[in-house]
C-alpha positions as CSV (number, residue, x, y, z in Angstrom):
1,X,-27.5,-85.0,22.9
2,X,-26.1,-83.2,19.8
3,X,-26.9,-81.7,16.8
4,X,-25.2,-80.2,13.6
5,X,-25.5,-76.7,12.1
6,X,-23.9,-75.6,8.9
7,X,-21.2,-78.6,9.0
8,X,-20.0,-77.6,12.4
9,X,-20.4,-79.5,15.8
10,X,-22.8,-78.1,18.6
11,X,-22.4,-81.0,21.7
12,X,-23.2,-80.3,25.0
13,X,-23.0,-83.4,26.7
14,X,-20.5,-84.4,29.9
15,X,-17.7,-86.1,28.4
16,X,-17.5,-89.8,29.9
17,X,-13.3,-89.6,30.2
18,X,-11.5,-93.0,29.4
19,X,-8.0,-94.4,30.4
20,X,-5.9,-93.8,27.2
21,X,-5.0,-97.9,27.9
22,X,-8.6,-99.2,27.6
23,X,-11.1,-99.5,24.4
24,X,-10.0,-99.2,20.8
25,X,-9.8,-96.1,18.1
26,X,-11.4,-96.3,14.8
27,X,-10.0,-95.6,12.1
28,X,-11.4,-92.1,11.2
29,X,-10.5,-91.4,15.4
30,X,-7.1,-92.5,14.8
31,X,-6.5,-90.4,12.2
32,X,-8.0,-87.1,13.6
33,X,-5.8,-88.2,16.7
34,X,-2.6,-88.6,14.6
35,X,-3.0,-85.0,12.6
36,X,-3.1,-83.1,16.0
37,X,0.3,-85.5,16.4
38,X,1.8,-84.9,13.5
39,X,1.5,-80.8,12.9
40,X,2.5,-80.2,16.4
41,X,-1.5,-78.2,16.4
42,X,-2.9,-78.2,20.1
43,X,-6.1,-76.9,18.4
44,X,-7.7,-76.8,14.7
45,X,-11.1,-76.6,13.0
46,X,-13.1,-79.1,11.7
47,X,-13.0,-78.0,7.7
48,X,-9.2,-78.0,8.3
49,X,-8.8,-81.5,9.9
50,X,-11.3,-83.2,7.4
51,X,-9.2,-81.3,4.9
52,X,-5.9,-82.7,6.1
53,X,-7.2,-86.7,6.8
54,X,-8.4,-86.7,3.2
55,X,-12.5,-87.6,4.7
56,X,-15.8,-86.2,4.0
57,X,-16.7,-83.3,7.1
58,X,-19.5,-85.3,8.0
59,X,-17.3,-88.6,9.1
60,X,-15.2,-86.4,10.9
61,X,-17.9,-84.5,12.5
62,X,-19.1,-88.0,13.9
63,X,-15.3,-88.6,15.1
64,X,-15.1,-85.9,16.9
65,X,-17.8,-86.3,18.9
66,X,-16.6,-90.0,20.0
67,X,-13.4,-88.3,20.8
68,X,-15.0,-85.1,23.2
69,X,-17.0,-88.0,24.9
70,X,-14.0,-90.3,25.7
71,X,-12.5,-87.1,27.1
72,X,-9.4,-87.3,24.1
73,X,-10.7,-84.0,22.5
74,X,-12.1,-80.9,23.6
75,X,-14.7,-78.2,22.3
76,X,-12.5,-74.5,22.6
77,X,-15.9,-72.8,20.4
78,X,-17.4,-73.0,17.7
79,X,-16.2,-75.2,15.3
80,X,-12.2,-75.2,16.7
81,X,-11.4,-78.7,18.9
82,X,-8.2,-79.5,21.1
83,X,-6.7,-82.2,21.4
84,X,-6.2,-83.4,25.0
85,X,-3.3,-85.0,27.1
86,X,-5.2,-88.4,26.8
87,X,-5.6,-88.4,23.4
88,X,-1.9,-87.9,23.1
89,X,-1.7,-90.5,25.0
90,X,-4.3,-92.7,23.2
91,X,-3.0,-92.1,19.7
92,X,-0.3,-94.5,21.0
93,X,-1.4,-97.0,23.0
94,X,-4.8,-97.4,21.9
95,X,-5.3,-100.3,19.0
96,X,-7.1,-99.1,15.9
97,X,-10.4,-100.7,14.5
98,X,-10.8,-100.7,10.4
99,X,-7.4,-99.4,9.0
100,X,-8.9,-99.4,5.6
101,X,-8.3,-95.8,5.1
102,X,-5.1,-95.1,6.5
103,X,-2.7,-97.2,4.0
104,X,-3.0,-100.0,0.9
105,X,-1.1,-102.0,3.0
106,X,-3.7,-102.6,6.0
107,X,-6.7,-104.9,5.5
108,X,-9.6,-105.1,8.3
109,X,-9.1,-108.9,10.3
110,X,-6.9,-111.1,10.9
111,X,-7.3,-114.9,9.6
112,X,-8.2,-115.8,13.5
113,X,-10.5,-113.4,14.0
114,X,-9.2,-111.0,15.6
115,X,-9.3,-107.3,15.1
116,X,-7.9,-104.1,17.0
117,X,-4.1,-103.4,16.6
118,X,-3.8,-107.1,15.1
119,X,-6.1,-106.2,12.4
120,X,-3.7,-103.4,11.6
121,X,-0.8,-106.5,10.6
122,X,-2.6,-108.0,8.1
123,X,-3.1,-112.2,7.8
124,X,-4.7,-113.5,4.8
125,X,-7.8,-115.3,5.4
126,X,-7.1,-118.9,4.5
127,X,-6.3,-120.4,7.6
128,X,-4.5,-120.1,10.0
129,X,-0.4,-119.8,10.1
130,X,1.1,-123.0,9.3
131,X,5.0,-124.0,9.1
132,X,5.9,-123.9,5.1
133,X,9.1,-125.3,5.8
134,X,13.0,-124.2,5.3
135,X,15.1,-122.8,2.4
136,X,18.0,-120.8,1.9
137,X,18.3,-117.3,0.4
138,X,20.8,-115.6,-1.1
139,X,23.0,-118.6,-1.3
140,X,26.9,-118.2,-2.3
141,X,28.2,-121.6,-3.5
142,X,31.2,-123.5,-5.9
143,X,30.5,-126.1,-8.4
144,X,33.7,-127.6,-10.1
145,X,35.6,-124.7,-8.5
146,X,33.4,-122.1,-9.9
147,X,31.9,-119.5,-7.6
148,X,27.4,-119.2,-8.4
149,X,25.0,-117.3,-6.2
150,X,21.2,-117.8,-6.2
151,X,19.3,-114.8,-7.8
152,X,17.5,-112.3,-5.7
153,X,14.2,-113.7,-6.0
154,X,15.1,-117.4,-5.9
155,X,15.3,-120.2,-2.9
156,X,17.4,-123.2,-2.2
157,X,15.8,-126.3,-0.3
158,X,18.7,-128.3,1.4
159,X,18.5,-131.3,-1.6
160,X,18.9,-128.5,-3.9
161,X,22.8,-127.8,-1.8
162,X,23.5,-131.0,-3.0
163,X,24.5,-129.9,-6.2
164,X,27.7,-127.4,-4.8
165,X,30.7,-128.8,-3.7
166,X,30.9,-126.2,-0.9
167,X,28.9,-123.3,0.2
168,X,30.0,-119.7,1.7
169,X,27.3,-117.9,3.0
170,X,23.5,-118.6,3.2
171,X,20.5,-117.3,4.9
172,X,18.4,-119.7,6.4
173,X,14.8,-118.7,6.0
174,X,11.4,-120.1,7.4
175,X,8.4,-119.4,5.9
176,X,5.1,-119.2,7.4
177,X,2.2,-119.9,5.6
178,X,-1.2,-117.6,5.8
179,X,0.6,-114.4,7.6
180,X,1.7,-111.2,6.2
181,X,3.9,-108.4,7.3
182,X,4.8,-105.8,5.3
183,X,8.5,-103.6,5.8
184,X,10.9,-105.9,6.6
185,X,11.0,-106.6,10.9
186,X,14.6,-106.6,12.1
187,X,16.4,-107.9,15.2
188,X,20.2,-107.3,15.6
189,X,23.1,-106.3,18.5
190,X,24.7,-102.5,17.2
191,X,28.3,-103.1,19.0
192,X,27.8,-99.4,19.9
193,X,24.1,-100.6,22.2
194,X,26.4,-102.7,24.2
195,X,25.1,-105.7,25.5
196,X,20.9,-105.2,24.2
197,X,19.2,-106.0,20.6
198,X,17.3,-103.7,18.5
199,X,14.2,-104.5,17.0
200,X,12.6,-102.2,14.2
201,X,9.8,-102.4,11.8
202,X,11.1,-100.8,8.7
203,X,8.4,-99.7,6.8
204,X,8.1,-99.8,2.9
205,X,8.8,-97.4,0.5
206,X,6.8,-94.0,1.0
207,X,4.4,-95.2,4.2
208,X,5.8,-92.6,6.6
209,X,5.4,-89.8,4.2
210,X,1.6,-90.8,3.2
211,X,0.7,-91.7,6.5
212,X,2.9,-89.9,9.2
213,X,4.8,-90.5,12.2
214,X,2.0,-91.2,14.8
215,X,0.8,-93.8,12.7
216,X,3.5,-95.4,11.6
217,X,4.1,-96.2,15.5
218,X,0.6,-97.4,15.8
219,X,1.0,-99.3,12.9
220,X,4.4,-100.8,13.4
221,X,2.9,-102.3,17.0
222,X,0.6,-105.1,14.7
223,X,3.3,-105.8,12.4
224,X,5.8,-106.7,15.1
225,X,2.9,-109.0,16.8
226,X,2.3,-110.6,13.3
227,X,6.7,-111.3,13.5
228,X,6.1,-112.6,16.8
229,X,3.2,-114.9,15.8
230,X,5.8,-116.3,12.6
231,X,8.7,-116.5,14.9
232,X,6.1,-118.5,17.5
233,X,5.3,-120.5,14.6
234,X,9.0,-121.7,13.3
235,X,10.2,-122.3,17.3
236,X,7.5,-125.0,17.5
237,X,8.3,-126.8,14.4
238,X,12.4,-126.5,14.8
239,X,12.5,-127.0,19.3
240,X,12.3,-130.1,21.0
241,X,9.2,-129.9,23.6
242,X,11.8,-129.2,26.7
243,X,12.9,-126.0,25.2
244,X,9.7,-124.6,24.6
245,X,8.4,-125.7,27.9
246,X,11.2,-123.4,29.6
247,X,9.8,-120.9,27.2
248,X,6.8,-120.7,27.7
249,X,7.5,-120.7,31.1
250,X,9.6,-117.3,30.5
251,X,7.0,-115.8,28.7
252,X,4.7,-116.6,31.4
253,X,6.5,-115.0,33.6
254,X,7.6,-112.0,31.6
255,X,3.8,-111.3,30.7
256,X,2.1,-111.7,33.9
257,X,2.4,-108.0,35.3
258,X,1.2,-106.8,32.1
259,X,-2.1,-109.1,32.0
260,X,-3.1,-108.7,35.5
């Protein structure tokens, strides 16, 4: 079916083309994918791709070949691959199989099993999320008439109000036990949106610049379903039962196209 001479690909079999919304990407796939993304190349060699993704020729050599079957990359000659529409396509829609390579901040599964884009939002795995209850950051409070804040790193339960005499601004946080996300996931209104909300994943320190554009999209996907899953976590602890019947019934309704 294929066989290598002198670190370069010689395959010669009919690519089997996929939908770019069906199957996964490994890791190594992803990030042959994503260079082709980022430089804006159409085309490159396999010595400069390994090269750029930081992985021994021989790994990518066995990428490649995944990708030309799926019909995402193309054999021009000799050594020199193109990227195809679908894999542009795939590079952001597909989810992405053992992360391990691309960041320090991705781990493998999730603590329910799961893999795929999930895997790329990482839960630790000792159980599943839980409720850890509610506190208060960055609390600005009076005792005696004299104004005290809470330092940066350091949480108020509601007995622990007890000792102000009145309270100006707090942030009411949840925490979820047994789920990570790292960045900081945001929802807000911008007056200048109208009437809509933004959501962003706001990545830590230095992620884009080690790990690019293309899959810092990718990325961002599992992160925001990890939010979701600590959000889903906190409305069932703090709604009554009618509320997230009606809910659940939106959801259901909003998702339905999409699953079908």
């Amino acid at each position: 079916m294929g066989r290598v001479e002198r670190g370069l690909i010689s395959f010669h079999p009919s690519p089997v083309y996929e939908s770019a919304s069906s199957g996964f990407l490994g890791d190594l796939e992803f990030m042959v994918l994503a260079y082709y993304v980022n430089s804006g190349l159409d085309s490159d060699y396999l010595s400069a791709i390994a090269k750029s993704v930081g992985a021994d020729v021989r790994n990518v050599h066995h990428s490649i070949k995944k990708l030309v079957r799926r019909g995402f990359v193309e054999r021009v000659r000799r050594g020199l691959y193109r990227i195809t529409e679908a894999g542009k396509q795939a590079v952001h829609k597909l989810p992405v199989r053992r992360l391990s390579k691309l960041s320090r901040w991705t781990s493998v599964r999730n603590c329910d099993g799961t893999g795929g884009a999930a895997a790329v939002a990482k839960a630790l795995p000792s159980g599943r999320p839980c409720y850890g209850g509610t506190f208060y950051d960055n609390v600005r409070y009076y005792v005696s008439g004299k104004p005290c804040r809470t330092r940066r790193d350091q949480l108020m339960r509601l007995e622990d109000l007890s000792v102000a005499d009145s309270v100006s601004y707090c942030e009411v946080m949840h925490r979820v036990e047994n789920l990570v996300v790292d960045g900081i996931v945001v929802v807000y209104t911008n007056p200048e949106d109208g009437y809509s909300a933004r959501v962003e994943w706001r990545p830590p320190r230095g992620f884009v610049r080690r790990n690019g554009v293309a899959s810092t999209v990718a990325i961002s996907k599992g992160y925001l379903e990890n939010a979701f899953r600590a959000i889903a976590v906190v409305l069932r602890e703090e709604l009554p039962g009618w509320r997230l019947a009606r809910l659940f019934d939106w959801l259901s309704r909003l998702w339905a196209p999409a699953m079908q």
